[in-house]
N, CA, C and O atoms as a Tinker XYZ file with bonds, in Angstrom:
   500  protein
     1  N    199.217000  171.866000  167.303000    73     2
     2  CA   198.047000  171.004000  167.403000    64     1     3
     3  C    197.701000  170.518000  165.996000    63     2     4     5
     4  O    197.551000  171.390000  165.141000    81     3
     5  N    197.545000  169.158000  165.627000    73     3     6
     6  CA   197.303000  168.408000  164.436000    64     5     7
     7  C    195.245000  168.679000  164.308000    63     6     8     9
     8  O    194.389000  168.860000  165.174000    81     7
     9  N    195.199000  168.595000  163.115000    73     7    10
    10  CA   194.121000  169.228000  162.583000    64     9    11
    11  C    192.646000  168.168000  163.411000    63    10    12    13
    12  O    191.440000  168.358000  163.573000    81    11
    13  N    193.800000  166.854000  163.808000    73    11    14
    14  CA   192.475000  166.122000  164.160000    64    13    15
    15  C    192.267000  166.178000  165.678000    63    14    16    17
    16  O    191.456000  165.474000  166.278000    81    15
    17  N    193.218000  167.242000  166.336000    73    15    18
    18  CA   192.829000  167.396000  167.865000    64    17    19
    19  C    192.431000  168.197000  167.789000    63    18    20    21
    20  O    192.127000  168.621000  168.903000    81    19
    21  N    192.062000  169.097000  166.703000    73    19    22
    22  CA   191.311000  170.790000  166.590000    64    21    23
    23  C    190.159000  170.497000  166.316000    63    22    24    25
    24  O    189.338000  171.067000  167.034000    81    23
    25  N    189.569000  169.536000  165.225000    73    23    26
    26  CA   188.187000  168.464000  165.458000    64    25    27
    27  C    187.894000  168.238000  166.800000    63    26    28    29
    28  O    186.951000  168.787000  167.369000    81    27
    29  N    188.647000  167.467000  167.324000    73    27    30
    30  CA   187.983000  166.981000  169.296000    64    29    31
    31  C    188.106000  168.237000  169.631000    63    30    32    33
    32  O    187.014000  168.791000  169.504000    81    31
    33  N    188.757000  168.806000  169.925000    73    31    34
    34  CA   188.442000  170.662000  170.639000    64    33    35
    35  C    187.169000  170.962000  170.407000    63    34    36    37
    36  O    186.310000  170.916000  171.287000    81    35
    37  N    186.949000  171.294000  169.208000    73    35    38
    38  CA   185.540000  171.535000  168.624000    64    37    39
    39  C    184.748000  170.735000  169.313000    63    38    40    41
    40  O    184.297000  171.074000  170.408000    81    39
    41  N    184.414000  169.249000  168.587000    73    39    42
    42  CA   183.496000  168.663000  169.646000    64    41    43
    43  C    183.510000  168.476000  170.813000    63    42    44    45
    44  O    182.529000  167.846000  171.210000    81    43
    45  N    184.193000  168.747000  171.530000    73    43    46
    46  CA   184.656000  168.772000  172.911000    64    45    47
    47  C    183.826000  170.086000  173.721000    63    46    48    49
    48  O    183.255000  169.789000  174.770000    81    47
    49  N    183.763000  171.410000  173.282000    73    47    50
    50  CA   183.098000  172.326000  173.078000    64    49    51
    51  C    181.948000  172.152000  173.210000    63    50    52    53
    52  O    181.342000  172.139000  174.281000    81    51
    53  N    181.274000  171.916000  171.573000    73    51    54
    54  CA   179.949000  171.300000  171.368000    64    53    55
    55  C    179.408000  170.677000  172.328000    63    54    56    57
    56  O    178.297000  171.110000  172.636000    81    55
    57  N    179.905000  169.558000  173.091000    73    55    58
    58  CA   179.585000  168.741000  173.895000    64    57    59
    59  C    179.097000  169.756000  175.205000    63    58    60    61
    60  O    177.901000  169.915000  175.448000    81    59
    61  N    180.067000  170.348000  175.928000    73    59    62
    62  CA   179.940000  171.485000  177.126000    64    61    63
    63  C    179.155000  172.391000  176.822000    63    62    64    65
    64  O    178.720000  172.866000  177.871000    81    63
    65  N    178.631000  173.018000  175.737000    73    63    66
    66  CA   177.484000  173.692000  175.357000    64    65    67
    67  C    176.340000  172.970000  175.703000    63    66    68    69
    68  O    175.765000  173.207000  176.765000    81    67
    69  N    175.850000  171.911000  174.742000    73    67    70
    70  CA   174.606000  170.875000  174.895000    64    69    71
    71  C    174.843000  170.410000  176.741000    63    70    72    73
    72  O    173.877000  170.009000  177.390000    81    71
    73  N    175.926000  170.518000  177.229000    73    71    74
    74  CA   175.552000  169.757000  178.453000    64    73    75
    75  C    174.805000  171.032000  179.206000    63    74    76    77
    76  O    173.725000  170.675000  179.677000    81    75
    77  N    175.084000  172.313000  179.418000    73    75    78
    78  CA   174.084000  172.882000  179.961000    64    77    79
    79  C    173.154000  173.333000  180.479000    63    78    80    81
    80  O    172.811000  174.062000  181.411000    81    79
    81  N    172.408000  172.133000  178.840000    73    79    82
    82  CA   170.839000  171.822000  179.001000    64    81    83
    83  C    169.902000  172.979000  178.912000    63    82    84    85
    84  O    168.835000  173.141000  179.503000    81    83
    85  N    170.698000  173.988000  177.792000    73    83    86
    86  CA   169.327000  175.021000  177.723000    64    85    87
    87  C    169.582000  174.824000  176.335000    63    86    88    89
    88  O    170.526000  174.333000  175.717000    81    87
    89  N    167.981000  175.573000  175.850000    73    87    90
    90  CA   168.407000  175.142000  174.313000    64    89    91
    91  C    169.150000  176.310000  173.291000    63    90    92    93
    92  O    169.504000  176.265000  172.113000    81    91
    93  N    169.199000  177.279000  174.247000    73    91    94
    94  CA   169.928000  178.591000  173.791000    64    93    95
    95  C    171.964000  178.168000  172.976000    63    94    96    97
    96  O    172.717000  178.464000  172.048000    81    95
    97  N    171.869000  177.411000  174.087000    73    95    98
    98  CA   172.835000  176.753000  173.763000    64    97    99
    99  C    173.583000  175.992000  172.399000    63    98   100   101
   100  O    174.716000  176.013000  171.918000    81    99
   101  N    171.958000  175.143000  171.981000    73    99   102
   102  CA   172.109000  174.569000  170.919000    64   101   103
   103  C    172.568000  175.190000  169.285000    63   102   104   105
   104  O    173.179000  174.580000  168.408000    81   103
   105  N    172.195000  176.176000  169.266000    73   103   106
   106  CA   172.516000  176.940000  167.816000    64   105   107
   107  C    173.991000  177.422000  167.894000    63   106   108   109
   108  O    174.497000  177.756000  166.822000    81   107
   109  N    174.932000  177.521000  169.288000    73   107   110
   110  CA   176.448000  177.776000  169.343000    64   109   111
   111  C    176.948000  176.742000  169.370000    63   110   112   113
   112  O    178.159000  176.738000  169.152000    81   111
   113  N    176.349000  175.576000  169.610000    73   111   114
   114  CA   177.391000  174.456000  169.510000    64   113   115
   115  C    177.132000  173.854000  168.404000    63   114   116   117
   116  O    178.032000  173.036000  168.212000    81   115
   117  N    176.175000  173.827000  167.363000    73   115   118
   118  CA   175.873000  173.518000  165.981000    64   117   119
   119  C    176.981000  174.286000  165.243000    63   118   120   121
   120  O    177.500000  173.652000  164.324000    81   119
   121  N    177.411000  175.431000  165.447000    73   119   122
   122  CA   178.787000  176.073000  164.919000    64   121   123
   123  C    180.007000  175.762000  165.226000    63   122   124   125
   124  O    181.041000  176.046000  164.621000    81   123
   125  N    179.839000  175.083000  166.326000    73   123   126
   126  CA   181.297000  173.975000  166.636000    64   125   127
   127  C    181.498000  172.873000  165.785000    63   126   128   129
   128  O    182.532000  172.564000  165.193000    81   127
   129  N    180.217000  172.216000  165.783000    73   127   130
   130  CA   180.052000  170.667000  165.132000    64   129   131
   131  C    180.031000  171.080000  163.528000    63   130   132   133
   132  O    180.529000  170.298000  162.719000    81   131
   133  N    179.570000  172.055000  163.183000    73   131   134
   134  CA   179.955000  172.436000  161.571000    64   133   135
   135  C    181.605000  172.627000  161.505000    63   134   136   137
   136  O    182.386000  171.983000  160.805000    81   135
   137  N    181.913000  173.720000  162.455000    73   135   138
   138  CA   183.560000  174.215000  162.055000    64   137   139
   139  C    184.472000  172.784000  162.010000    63   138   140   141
   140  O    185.358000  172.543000  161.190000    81   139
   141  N    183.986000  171.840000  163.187000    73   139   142
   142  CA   185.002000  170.704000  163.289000    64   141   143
   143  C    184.526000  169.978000  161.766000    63   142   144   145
   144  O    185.289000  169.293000  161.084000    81   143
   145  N    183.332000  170.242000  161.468000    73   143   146
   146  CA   183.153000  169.006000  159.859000    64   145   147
   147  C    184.048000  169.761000  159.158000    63   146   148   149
   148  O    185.009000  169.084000  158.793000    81   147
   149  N    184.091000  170.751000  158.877000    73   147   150
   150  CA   184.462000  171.401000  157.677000    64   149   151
   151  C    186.129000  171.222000  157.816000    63   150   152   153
   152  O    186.675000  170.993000  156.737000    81   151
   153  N    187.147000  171.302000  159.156000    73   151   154
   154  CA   188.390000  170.792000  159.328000    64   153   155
   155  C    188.703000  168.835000  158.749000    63   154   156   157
   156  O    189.669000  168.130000  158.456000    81   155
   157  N    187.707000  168.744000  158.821000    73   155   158
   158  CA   187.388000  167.150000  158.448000    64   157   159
   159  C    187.177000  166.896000  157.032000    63   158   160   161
   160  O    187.471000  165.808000  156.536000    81   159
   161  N    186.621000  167.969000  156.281000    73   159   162
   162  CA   186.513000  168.343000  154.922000    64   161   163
   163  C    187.632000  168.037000  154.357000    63   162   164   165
   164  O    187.835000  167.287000  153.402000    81   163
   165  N    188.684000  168.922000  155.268000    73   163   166
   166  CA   189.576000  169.933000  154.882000    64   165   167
   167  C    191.276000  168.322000  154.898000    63   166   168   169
   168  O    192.051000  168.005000  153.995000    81   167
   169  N    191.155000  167.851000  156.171000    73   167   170
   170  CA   191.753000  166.428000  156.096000    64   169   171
   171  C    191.182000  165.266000  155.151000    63   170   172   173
   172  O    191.944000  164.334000  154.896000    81   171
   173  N    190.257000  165.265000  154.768000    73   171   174
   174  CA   189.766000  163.989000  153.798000    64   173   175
   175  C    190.098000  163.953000  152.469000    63   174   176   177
   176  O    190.362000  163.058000  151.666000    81   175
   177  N    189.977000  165.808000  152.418000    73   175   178
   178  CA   190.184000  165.926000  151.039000    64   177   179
   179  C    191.416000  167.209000  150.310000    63   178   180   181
   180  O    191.524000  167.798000  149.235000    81   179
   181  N    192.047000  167.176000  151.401000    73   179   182
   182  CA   193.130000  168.488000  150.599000    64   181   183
   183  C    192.608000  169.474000  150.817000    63   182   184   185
   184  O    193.390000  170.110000  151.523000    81   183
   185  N    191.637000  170.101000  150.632000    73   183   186
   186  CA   190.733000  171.301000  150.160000    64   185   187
   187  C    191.324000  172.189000  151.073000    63   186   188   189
   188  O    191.841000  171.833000  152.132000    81   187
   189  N    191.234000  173.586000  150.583000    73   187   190
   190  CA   191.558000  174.547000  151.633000    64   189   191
   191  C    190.982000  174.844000  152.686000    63   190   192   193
   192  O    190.599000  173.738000  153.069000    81   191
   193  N    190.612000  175.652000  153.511000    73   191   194
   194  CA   189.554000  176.184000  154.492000    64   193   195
   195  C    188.448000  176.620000  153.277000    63   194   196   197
   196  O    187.495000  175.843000  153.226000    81   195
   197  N    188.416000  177.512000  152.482000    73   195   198
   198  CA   187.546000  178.283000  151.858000    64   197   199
   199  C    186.929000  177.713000  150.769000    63   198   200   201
   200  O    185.918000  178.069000  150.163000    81   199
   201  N    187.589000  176.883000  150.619000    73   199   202
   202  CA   186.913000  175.165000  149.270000    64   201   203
   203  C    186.025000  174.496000  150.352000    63   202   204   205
   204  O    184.903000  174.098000  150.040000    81   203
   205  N    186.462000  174.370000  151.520000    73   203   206
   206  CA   185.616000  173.250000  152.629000    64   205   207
   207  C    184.111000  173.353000  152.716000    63   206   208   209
   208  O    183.143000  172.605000  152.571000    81   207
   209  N    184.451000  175.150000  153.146000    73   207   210
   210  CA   183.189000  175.429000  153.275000    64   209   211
   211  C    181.670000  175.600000  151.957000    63   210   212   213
   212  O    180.459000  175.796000  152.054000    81   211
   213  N    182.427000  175.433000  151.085000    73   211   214
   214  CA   181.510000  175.300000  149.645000    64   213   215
   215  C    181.305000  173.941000  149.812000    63   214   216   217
   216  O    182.083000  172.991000  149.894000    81   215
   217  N    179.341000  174.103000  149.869000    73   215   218
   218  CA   179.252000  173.122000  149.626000    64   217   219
   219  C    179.062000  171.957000  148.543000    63   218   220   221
   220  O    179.155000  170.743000  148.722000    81   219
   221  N    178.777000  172.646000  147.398000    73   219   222
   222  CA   178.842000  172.360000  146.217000    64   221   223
   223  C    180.918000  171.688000  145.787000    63   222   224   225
   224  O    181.182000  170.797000  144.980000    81   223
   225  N    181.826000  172.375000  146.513000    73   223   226
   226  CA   183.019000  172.201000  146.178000    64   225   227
   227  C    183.468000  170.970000  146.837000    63   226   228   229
   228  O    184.196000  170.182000  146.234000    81   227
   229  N    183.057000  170.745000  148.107000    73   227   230
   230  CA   182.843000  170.100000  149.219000    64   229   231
   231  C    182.657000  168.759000  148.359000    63   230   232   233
   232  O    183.604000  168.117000  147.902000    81   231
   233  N    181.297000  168.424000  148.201000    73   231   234
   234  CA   180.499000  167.466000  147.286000    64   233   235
   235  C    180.861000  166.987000  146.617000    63   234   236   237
   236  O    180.454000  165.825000  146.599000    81   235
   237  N    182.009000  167.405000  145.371000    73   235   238
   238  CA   182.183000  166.756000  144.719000    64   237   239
   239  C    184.005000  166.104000  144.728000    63   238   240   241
   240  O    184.571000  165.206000  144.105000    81   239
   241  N    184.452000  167.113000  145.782000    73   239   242
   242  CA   185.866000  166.235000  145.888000    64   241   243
   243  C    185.511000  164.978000  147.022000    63   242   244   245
   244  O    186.232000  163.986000  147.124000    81   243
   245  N    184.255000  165.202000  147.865000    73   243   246
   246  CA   184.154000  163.788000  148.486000    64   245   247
   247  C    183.546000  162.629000  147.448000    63   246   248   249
   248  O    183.643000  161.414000  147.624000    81   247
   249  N    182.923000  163.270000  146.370000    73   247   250
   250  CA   182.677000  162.135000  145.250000    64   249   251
   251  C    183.770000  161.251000  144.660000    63   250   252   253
   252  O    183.528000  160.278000  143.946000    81   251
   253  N    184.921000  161.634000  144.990000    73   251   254
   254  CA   186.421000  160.949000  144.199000    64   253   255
   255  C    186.300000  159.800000  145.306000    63   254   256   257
   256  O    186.748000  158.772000  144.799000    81   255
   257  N    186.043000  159.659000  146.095000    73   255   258
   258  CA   186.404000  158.556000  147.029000    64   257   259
   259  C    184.850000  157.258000  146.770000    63   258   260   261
   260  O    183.660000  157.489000  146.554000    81   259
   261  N    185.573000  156.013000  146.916000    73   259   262
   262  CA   184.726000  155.339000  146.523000    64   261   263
   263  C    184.564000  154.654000  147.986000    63   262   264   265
   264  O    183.881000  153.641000  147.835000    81   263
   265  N    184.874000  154.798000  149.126000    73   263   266
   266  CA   184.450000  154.150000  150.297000    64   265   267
   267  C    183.126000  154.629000  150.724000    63   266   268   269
   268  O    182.868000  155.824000  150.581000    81   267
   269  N    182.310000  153.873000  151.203000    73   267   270
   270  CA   181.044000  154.242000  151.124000    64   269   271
   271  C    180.958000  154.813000  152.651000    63   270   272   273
   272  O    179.871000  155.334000  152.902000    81   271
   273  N    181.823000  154.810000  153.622000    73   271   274
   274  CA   181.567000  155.724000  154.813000    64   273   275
   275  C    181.942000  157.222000  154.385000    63   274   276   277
   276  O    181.403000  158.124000  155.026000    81   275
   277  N    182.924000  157.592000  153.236000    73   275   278
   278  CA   183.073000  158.701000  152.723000    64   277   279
   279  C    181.743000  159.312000  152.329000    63   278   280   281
   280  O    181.383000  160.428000  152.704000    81   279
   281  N    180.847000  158.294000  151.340000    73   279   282
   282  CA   179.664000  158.859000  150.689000    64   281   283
   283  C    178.803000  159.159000  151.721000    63   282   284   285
   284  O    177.951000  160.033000  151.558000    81   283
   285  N    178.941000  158.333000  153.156000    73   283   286
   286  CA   177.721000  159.002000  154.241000    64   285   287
   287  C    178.255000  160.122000  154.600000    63   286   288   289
   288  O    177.457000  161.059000  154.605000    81   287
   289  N    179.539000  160.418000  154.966000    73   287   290
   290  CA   179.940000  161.619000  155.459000    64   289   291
   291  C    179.482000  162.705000  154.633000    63   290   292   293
   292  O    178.962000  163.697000  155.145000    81   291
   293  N    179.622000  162.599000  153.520000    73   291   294
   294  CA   179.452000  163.932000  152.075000    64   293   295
   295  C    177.615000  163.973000  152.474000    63   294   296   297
   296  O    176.959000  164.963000  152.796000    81   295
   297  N    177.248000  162.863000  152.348000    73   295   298
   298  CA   176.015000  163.086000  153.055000    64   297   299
   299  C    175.447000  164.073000  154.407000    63   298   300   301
   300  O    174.846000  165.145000  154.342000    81   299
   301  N    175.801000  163.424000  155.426000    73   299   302
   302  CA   175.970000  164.039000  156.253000    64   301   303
   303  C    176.377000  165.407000  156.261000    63   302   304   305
   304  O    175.680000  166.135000  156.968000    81   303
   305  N    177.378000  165.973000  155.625000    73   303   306
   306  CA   178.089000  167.117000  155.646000    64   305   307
   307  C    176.970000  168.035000  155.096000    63   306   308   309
   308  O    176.708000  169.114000  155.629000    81   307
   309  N    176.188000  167.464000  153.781000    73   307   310
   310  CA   175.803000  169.006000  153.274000    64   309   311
   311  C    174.280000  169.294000  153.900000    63   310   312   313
   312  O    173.591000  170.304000  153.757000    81   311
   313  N    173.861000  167.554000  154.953000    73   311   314
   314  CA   173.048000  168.140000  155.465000    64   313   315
   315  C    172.609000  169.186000  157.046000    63   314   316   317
   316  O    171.643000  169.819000  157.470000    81   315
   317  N    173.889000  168.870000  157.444000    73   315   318
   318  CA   174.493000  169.412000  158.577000    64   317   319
   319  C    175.169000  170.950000  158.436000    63   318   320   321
   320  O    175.485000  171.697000  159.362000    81   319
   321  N    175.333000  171.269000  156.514000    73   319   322
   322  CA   175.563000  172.851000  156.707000    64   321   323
   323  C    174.098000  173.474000  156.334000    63   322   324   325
   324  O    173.910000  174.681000  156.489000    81   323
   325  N    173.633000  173.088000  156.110000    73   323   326
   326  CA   171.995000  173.473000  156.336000    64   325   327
   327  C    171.243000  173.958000  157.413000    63   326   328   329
   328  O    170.322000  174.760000  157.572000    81   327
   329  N    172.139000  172.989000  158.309000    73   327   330
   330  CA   171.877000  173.976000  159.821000    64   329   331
   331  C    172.398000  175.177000  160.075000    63   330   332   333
   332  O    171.955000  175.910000  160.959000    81   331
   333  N    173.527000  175.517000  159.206000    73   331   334
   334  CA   173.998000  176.503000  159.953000    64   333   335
   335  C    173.690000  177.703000  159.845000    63   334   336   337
   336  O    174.569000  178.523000  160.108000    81   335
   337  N    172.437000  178.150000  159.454000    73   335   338
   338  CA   170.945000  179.381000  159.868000    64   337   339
   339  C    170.140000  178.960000  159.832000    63   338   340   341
   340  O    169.315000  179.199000  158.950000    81   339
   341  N    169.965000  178.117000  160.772000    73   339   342
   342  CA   168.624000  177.981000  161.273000    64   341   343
   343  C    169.132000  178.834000  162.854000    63   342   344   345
   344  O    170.285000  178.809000  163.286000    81   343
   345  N    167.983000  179.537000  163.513000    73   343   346
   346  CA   168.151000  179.964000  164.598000    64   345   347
   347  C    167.271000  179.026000  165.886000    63   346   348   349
   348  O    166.979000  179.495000  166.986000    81   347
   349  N    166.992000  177.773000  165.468000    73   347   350
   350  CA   166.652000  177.218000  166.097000    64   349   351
   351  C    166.661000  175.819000  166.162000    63   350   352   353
   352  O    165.746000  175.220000  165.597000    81   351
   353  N    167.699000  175.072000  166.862000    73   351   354
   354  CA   167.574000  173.599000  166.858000    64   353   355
   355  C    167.732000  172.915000  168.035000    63   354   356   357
   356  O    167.924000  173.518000  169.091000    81   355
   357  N    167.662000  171.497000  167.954000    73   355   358
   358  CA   167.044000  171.163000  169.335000    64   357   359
   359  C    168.448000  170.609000  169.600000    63   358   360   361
   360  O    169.197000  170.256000  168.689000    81   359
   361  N    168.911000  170.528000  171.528000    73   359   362
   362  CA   169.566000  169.846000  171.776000    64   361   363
   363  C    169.929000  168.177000  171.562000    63   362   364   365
   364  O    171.018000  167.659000  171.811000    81   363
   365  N    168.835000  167.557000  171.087000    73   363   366
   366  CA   168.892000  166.051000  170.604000    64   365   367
   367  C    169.719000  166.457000  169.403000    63   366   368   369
   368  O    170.824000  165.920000  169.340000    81   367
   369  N    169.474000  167.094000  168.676000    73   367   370
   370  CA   169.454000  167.057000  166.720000    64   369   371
   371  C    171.332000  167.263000  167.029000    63   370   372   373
   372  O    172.138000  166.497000  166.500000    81   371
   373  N    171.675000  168.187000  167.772000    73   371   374
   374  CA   173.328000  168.627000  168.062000    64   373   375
   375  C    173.730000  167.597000  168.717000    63   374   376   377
   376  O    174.942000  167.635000  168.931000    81   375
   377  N    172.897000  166.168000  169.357000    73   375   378
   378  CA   173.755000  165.196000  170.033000    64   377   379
   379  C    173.921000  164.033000  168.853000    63   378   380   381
   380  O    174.827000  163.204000  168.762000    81   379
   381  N    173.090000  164.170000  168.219000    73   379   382
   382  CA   173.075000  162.802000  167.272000    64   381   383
   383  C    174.247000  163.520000  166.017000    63   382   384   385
   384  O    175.083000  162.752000  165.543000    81   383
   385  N    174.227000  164.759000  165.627000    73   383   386
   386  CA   175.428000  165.129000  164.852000    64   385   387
   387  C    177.043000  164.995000  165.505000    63   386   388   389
   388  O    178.133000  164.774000  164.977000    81   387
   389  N    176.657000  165.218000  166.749000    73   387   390
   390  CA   178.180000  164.937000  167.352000    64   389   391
   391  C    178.695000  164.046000  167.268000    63   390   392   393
   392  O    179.897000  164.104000  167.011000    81   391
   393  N    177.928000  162.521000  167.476000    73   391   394
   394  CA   177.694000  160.928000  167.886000    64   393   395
   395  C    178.476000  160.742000  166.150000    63   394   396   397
   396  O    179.549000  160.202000  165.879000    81   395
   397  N    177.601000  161.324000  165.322000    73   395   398
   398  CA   178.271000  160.617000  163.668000    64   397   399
   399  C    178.870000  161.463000  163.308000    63   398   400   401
   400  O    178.764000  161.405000  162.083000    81   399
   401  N    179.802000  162.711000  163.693000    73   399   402
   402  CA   181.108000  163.524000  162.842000    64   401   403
   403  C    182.206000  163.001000  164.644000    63   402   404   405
   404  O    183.350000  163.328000  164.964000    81   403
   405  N    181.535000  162.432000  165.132000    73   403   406
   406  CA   183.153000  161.288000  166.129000    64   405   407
   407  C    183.380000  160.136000  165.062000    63   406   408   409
   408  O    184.410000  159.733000  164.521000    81   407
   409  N    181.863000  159.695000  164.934000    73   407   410
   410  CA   182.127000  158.231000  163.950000    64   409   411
   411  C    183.012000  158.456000  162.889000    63   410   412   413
   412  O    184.134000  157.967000  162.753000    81   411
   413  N    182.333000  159.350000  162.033000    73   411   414
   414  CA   182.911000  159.998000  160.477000    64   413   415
   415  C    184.698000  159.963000  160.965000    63   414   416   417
   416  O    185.377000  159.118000  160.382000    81   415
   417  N    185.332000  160.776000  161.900000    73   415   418
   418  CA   186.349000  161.507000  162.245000    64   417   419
   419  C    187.150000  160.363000  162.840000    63   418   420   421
   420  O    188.353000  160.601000  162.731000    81   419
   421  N    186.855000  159.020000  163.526000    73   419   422
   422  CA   187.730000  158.106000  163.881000    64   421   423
   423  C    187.933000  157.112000  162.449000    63   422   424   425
   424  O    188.837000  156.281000  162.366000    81   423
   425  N    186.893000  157.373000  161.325000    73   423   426
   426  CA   186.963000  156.653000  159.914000    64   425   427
   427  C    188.348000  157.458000  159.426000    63   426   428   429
   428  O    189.446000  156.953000  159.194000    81   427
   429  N    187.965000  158.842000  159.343000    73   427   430
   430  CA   189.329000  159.277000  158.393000    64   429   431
   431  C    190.991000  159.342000  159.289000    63   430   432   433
   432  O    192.077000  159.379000  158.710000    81   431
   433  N    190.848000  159.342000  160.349000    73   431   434
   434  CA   191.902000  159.318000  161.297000    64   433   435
   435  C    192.240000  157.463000  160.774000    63   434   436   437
   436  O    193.345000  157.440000  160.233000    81   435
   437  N    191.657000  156.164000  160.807000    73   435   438
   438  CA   192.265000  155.117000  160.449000    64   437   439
   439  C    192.312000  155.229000  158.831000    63   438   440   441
   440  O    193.258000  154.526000  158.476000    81   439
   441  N    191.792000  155.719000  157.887000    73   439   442
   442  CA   192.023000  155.859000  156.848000    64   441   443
   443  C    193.278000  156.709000  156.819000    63   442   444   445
   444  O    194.106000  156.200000  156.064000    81   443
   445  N    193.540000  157.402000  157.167000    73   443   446
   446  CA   194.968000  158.318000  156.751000    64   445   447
   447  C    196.070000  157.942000  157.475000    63   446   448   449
   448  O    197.175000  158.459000  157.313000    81   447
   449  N    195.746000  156.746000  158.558000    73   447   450
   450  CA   196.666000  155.724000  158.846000    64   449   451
   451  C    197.330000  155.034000  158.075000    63   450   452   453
   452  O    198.521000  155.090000  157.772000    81   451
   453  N    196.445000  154.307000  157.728000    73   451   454
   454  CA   196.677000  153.694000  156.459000    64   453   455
   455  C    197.202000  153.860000  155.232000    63   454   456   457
   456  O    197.800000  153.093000  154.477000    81   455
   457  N    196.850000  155.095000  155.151000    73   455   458
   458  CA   197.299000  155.829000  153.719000    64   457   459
   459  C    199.241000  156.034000  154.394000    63   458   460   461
   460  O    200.218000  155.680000  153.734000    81   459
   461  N    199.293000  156.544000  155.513000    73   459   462
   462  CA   200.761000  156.319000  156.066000    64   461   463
   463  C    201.652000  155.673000  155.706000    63   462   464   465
   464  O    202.709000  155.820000  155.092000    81   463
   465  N    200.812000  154.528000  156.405000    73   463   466
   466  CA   201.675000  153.286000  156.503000    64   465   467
   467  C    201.728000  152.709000  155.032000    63   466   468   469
   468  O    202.675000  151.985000  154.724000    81   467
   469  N    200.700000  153.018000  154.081000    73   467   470
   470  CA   200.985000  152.436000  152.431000    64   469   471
   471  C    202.015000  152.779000  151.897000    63   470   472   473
   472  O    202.832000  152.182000  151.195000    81   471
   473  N    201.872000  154.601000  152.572000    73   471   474
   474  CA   203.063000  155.589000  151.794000    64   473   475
   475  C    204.601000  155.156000  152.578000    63   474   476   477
   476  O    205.710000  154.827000  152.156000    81   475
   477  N    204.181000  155.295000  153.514000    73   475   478
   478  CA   206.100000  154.524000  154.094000    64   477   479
   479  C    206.259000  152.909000  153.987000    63   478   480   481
   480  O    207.253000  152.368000  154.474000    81   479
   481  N    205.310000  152.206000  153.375000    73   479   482
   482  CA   205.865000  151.335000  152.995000    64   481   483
   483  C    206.803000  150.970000  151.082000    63   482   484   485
   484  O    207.689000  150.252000  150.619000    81   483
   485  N    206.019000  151.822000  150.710000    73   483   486
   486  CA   206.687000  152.119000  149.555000    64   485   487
   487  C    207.453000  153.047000  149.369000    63   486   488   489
   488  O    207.811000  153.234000  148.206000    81   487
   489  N    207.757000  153.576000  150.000000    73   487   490
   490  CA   209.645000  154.550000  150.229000    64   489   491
   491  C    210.033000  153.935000  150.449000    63   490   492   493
   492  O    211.071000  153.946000  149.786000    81   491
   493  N    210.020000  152.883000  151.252000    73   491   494
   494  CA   211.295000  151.769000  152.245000    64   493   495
   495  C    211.718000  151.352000  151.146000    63   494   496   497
   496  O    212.847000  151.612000  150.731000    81   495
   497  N    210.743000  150.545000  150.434000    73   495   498
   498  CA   210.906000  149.772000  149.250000    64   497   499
   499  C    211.825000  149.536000  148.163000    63   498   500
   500  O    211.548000  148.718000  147.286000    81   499
C-alpha cells in the first residue's frame, strides 16, 4: 500500500467514526486525521515518521517550499496537532479538518505527479 492510500484509510476511518454521530467518537477520529497529516508530512517532505511528528521540525522543512497551498497546509498542520490533547472536540471541527487534509492531500498527490513526470522527463533526455 503506497503512503497516499494509507492517508485515505485514515480518513476513511475518521469519516466512519464522525458518521456515528456521537461525540465520543470525535477525539478517535481526530487521531486518524492527525496520523494521516503527519504521513502527508512525511510525503511532502522526506521527513521520517519521528521528524513528522515534531512540530517545530515539521514547520520548517514545509518552509522550503514556496507554493502557497504548502504554506496553508504547514498552517493547518501545526494547528491541527494542537488537537491532539484536547479530550474534547466537536464532530463539526473533525469534519471541516477532514474536508482540508483531502484538499491538502489531492495538492501533494498532483504535485508529486509532476515532480514525476519532470523527473522522467529529464532521464529520457
Amino acid at each position: 500500500m503506497d503512503k497516499f492510500e494509507e492517508i485515505e484509510k485514515k480518513i476513511s476511518f475518521a469519516e466512519f467514526l464522525i458518521g456515528r454521530g456521537s461525540k465520543e467518537y470525535s477525539v478517535g477520529a481526530i487521531k486518524h486525521v492527525i496520523s494521516a497529516a503527519q504521513i502527508l508530512v512525511q510525503q511532502i517532505t522526506s521527513l521520517n515518521e519521528y521528524d513528522a511528528k515534531s512540530p517545530q521540525i515539521a514547520k520548517s522543512s514545509l518552509k522550503k517550499f514556496k507554493e502557497d497551498e504548502i504554506k496553508d497546509f504547514s498552517k493547518f498542520y501545526q494547528k491541527l496537532l494542537t488537537k491532539e490533547e484536547k479530550s474534547h472536540i466537536t464532530p463539526q471541527e473533525v469534519e471541516e479538518d477532514i474536508q482540508k487534509l483531502k484538499k491538502f492531500t489531492e495538492i501533494a498527490k498532483r504535485m508529486k505527479g509532476n515532480n514525476e513526470k519532470r523527473h522522467n522527463f529529464f532521464r529520457e533526455v
